[in-house]
PDB file of N, CA, C and O in Angstrom:
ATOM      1  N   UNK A   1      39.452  28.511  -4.827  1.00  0.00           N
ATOM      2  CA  UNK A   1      38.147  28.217  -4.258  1.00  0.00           C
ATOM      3  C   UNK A   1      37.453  27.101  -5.039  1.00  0.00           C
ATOM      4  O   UNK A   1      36.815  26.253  -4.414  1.00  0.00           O
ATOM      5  N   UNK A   2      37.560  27.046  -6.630  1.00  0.00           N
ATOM      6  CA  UNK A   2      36.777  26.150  -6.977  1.00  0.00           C
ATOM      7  C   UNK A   2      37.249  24.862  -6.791  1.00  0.00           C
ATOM      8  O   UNK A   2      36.474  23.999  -6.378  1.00  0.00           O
ATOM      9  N   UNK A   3      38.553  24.574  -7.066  1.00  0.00           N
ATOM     10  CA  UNK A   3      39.291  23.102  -6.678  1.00  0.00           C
ATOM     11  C   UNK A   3      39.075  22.596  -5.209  1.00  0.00           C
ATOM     12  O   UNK A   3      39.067  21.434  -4.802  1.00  0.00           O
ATOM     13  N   UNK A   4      38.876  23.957  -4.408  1.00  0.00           N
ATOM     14  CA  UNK A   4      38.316  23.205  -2.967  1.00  0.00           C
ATOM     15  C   UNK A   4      37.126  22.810  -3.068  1.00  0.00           C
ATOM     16  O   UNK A   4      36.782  21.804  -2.448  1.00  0.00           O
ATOM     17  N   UNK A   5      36.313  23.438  -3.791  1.00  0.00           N
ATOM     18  CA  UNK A   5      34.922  22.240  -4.124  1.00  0.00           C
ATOM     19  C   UNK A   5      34.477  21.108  -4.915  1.00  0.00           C
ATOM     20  O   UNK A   5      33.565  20.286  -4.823  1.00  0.00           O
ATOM     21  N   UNK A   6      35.518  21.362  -5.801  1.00  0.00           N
ATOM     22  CA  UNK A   6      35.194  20.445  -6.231  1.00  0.00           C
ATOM     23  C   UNK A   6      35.938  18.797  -5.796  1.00  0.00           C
ATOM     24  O   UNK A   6      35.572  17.638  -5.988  1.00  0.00           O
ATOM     25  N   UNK A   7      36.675  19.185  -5.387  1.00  0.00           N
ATOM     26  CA  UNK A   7      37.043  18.117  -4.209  1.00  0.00           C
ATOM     27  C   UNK A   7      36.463  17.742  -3.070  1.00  0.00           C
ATOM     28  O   UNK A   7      36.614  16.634  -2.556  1.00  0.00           O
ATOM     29  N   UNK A   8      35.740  18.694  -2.603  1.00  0.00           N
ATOM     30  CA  UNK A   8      35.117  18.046  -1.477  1.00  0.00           C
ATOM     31  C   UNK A   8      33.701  17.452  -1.687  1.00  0.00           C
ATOM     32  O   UNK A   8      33.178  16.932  -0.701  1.00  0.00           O
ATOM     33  N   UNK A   9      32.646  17.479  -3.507  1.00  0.00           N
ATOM     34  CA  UNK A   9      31.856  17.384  -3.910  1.00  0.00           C
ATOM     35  C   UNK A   9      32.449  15.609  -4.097  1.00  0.00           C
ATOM     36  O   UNK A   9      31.894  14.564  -3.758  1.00  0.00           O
ATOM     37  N   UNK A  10      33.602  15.818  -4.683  1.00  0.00           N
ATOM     38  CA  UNK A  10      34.121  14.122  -5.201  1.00  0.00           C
ATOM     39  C   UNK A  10      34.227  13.215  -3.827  1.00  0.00           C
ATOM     40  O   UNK A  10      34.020  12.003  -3.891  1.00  0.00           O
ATOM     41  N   UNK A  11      34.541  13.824  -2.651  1.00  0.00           N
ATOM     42  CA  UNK A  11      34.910  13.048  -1.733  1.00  0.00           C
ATOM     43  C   UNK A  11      33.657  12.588  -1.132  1.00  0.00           C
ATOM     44  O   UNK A  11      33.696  11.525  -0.511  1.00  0.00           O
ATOM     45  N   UNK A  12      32.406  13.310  -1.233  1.00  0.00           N
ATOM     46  CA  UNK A  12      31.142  12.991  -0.552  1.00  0.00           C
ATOM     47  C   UNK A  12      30.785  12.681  -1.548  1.00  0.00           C
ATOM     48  O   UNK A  12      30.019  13.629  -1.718  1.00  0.00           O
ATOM     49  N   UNK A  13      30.617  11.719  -3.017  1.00  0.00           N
ATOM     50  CA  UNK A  13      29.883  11.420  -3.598  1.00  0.00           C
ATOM     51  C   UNK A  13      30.184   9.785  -3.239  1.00  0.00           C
ATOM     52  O   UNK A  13      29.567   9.185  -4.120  1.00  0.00           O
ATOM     53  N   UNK A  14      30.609   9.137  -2.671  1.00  0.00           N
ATOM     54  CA  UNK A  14      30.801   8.045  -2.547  1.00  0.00           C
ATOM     55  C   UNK A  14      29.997   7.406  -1.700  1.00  0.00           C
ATOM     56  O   UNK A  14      29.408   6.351  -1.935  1.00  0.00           O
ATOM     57  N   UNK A  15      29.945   8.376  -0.175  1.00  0.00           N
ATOM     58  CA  UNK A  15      28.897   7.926   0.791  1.00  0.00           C
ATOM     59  C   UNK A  15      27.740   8.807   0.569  1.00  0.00           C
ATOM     60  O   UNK A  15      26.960   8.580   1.494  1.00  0.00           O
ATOM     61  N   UNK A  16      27.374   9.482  -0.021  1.00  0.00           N
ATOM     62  CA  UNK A  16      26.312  10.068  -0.650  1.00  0.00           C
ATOM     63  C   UNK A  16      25.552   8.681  -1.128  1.00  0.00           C
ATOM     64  O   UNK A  16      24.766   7.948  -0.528  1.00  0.00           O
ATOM     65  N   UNK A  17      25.978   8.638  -2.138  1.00  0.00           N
ATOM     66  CA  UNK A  17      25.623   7.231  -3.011  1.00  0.00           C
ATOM     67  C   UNK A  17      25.442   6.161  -2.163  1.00  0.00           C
ATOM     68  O   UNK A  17      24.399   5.534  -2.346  1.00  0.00           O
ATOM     69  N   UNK A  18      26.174   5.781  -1.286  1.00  0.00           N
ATOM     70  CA  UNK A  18      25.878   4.326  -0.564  1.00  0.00           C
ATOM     71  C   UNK A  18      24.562   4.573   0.351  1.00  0.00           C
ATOM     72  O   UNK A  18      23.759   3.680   0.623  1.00  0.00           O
ATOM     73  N   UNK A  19      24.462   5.897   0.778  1.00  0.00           N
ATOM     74  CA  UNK A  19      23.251   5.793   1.373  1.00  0.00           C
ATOM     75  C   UNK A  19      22.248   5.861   0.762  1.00  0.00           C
ATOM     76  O   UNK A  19      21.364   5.131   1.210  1.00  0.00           O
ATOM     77  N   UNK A  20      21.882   6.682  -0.456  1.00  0.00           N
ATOM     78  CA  UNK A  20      21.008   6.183  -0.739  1.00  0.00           C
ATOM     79  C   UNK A  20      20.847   4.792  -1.326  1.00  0.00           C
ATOM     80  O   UNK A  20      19.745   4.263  -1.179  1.00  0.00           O
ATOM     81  N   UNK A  21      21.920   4.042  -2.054  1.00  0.00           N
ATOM     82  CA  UNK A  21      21.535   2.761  -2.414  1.00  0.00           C
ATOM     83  C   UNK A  21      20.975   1.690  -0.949  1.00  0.00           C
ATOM     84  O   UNK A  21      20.240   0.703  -0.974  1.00  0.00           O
ATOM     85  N   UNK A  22      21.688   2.391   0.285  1.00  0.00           N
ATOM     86  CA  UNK A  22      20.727   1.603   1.521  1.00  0.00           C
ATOM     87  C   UNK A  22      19.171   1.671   1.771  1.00  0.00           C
ATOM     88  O   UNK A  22      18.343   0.925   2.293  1.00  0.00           O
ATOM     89  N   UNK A  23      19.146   3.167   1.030  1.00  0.00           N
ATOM     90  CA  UNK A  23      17.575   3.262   1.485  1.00  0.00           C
ATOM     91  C   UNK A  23      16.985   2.589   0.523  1.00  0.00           C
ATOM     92  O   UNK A  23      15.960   2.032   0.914  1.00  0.00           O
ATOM     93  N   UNK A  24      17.280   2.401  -0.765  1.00  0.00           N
ATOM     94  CA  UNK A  24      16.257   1.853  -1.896  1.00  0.00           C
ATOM     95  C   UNK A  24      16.377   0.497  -1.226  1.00  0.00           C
ATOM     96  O   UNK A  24      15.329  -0.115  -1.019  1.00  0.00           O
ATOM     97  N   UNK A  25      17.672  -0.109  -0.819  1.00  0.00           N
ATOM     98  CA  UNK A  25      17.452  -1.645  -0.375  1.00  0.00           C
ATOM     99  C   UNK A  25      16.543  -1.923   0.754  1.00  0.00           C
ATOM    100  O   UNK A  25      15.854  -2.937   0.868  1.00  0.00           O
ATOM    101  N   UNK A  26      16.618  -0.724   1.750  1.00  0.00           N
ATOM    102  CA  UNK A  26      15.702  -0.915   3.034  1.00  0.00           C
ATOM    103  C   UNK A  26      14.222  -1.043   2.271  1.00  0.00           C
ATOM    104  O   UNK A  26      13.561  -1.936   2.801  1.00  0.00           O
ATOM    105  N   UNK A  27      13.626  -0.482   1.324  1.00  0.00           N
ATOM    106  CA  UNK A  27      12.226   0.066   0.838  1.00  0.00           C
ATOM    107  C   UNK A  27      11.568  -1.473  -0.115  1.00  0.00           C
ATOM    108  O   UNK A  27      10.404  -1.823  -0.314  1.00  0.00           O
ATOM    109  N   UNK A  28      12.766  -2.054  -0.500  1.00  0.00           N
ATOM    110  CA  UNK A  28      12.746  -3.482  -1.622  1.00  0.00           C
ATOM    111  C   UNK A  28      12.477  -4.255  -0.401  1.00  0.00           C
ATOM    112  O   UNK A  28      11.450  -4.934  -0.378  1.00  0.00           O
ATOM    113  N   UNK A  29      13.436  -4.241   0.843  1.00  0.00           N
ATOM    114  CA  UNK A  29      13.212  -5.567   1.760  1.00  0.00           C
ATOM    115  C   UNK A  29      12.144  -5.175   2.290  1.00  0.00           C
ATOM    116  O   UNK A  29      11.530  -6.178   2.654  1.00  0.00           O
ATOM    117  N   UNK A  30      11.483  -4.084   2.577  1.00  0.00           N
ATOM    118  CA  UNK A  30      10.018  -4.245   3.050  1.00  0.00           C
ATOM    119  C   UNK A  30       9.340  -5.120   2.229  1.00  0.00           C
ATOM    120  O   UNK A  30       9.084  -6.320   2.334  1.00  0.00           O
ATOM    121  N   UNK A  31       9.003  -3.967   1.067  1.00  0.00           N
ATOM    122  CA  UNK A  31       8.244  -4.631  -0.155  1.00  0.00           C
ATOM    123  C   UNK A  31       8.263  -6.244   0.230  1.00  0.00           C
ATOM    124  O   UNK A  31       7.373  -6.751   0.912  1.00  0.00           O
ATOM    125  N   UNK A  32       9.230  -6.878  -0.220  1.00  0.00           N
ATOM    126  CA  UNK A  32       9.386  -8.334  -0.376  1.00  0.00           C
ATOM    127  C   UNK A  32       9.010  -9.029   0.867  1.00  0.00           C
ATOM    128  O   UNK A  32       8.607 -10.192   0.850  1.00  0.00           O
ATOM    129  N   UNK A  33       9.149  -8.248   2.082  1.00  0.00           N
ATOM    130  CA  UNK A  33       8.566  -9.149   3.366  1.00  0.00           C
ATOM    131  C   UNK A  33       7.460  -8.943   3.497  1.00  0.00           C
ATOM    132  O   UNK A  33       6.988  -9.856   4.174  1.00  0.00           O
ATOM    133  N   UNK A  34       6.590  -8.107   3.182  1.00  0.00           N
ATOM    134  CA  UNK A  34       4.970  -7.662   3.113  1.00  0.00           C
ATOM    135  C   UNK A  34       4.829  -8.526   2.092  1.00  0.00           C
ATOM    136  O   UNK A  34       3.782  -9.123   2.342  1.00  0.00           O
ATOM    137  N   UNK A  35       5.350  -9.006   0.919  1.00  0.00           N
ATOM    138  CA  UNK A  35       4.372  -9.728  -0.192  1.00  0.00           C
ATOM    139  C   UNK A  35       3.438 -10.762   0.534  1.00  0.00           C
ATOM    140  O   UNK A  35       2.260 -11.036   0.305  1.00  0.00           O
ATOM    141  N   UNK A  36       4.415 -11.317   1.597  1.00  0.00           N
ATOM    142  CA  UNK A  36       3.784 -12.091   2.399  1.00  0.00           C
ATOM    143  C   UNK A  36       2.564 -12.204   2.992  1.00  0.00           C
ATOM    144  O   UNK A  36       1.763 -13.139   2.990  1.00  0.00           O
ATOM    145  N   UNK A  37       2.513 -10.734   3.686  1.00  0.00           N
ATOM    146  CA  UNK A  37       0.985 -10.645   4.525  1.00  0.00           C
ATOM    147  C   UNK A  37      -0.051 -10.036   3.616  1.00  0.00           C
ATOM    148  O   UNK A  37      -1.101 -10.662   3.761  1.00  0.00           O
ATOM    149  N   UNK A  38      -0.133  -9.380   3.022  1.00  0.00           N
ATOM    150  CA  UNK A  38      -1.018  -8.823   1.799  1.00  0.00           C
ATOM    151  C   UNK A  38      -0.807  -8.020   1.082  1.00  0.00           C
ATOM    152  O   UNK A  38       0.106  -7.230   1.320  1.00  0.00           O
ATOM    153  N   UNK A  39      -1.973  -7.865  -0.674  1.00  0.00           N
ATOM    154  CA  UNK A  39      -1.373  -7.152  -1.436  1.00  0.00           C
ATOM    155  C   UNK A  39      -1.841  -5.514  -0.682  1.00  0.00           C
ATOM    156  O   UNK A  39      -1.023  -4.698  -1.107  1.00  0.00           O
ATOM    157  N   UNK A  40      -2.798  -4.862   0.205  1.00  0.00           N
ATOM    158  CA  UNK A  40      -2.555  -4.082   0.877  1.00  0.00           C
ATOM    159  C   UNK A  40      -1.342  -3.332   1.590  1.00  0.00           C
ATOM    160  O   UNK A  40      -1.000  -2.154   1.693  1.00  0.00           O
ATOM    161  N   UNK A  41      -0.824  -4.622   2.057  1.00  0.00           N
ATOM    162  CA  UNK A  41       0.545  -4.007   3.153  1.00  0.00           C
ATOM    163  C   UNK A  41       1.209  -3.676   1.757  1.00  0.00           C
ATOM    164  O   UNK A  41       1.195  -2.499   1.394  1.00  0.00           O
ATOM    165  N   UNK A  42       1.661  -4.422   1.131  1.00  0.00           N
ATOM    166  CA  UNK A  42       2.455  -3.861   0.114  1.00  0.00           C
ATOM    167  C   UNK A  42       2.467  -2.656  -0.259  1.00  0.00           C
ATOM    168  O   UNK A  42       3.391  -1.854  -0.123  1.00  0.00           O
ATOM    169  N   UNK A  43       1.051  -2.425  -0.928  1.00  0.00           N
ATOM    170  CA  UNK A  43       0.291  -1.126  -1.130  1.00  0.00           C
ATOM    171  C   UNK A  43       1.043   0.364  -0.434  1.00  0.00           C
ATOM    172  O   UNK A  43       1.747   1.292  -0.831  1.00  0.00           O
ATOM    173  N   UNK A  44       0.534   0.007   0.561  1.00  0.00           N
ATOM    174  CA  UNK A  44       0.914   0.666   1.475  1.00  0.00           C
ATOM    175  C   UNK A  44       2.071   1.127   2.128  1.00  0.00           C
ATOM    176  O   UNK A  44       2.086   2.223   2.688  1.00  0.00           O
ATOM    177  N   UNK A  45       3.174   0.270   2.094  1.00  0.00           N
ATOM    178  CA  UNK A  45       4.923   0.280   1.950  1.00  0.00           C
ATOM    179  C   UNK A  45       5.058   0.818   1.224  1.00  0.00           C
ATOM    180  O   UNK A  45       5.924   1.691   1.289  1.00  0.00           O
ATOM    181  N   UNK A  46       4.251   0.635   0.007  1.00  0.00           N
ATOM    182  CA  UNK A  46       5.000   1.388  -1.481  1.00  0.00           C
ATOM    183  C   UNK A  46       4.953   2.817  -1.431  1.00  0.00           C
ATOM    184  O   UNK A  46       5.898   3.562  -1.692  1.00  0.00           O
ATOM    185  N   UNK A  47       3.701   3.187  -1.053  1.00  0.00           N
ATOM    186  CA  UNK A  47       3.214   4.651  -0.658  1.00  0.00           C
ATOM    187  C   UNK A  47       3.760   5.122  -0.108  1.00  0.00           C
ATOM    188  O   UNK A  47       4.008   6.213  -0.621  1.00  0.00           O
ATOM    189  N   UNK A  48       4.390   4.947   1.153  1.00  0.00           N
ATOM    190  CA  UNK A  48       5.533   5.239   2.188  1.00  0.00           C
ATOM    191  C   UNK A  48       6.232   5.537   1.769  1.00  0.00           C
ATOM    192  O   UNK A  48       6.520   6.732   1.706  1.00  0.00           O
ATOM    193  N   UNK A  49       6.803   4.730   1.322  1.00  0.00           N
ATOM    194  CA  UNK A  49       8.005   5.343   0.633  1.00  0.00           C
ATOM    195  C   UNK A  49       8.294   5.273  -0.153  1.00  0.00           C
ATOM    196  O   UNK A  49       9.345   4.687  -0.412  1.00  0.00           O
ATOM    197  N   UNK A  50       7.266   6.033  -1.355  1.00  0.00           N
ATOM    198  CA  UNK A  50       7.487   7.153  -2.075  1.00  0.00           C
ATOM    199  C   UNK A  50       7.611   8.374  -1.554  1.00  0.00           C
ATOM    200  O   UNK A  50       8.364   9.190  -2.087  1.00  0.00           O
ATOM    201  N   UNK A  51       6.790   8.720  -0.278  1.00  0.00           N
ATOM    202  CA  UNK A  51       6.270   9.607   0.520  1.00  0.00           C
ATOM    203  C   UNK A  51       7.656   9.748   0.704  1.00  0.00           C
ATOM    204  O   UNK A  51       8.159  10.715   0.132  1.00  0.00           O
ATOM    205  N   UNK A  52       8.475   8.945   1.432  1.00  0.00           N
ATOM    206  CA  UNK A  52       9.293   9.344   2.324  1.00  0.00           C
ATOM    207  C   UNK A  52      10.459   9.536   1.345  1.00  0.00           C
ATOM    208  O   UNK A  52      11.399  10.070   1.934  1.00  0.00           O
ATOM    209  N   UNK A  53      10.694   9.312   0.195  1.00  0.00           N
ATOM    210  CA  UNK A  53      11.719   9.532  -0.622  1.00  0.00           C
ATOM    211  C   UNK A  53      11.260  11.000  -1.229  1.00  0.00           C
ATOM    212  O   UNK A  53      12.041  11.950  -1.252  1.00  0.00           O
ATOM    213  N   UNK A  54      10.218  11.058  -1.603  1.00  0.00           N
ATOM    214  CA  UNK A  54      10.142  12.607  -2.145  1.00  0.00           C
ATOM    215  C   UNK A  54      10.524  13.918  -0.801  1.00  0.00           C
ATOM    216  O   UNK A  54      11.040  15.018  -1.000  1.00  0.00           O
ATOM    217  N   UNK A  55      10.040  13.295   0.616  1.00  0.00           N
ATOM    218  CA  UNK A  55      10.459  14.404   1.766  1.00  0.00           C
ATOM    219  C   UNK A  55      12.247  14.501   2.137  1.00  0.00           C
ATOM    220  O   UNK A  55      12.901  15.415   2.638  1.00  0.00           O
ATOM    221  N   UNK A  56      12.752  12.790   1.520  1.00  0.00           N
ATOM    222  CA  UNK A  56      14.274  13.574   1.378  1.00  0.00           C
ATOM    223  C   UNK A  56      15.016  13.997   0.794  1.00  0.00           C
ATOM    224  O   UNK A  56      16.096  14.389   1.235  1.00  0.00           O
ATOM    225  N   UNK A  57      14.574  14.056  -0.653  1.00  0.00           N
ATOM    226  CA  UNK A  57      14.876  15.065  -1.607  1.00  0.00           C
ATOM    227  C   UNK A  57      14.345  16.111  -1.578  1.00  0.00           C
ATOM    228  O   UNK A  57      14.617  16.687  -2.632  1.00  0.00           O
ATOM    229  N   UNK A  58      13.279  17.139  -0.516  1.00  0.00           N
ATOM    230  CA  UNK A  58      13.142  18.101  -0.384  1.00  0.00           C
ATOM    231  C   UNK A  58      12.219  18.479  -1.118  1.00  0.00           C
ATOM    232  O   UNK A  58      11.934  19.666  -0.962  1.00  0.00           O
ATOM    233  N   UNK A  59      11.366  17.686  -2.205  1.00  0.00           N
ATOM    234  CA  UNK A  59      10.132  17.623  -2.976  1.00  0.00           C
ATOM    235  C   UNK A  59       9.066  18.168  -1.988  1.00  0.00           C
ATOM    236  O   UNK A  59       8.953  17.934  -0.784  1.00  0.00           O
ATOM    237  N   UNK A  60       8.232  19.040  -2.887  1.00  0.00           N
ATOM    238  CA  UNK A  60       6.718  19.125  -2.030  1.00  0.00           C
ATOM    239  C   UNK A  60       5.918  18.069  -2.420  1.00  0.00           C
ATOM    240  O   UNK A  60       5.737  17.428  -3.455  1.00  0.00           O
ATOM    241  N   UNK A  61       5.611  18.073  -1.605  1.00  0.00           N
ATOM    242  CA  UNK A  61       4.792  16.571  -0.891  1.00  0.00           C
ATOM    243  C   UNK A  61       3.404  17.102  -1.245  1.00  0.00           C
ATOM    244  O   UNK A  61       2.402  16.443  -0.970  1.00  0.00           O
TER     245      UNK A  61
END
């Protein structure tokens, strides 16, 4: 039983990982396209998602 988990823990850590490194990149390319329109929007992106990163780690909000 444990070698079946722990194999199947190794096999999902790969796309585990890539997704979240997509979401931090999705959250940077906001950031950086808002620098544009104001330091508000920014503000405000940033807040987001923090928001939205603490609700997918299952954090109370």
């Amino acid at each position: 039983m444990m070698k079946t988990t722990e194999k199947t823990l190794k096999q999902l850590f790969w796309p585990i990982f890539i997704e979240y490194a997509l979401l931090m990149l999705v959250g940077v390319a906001d950031t950086v396209m808002l620098s544009l329109v104001s330091d508000q929007a920014v503000a405000g992106v940033g807040t987001a998602n923090t928001y939205s990163w603490l609700a997918r780690r299952g954090a109370p909000v």
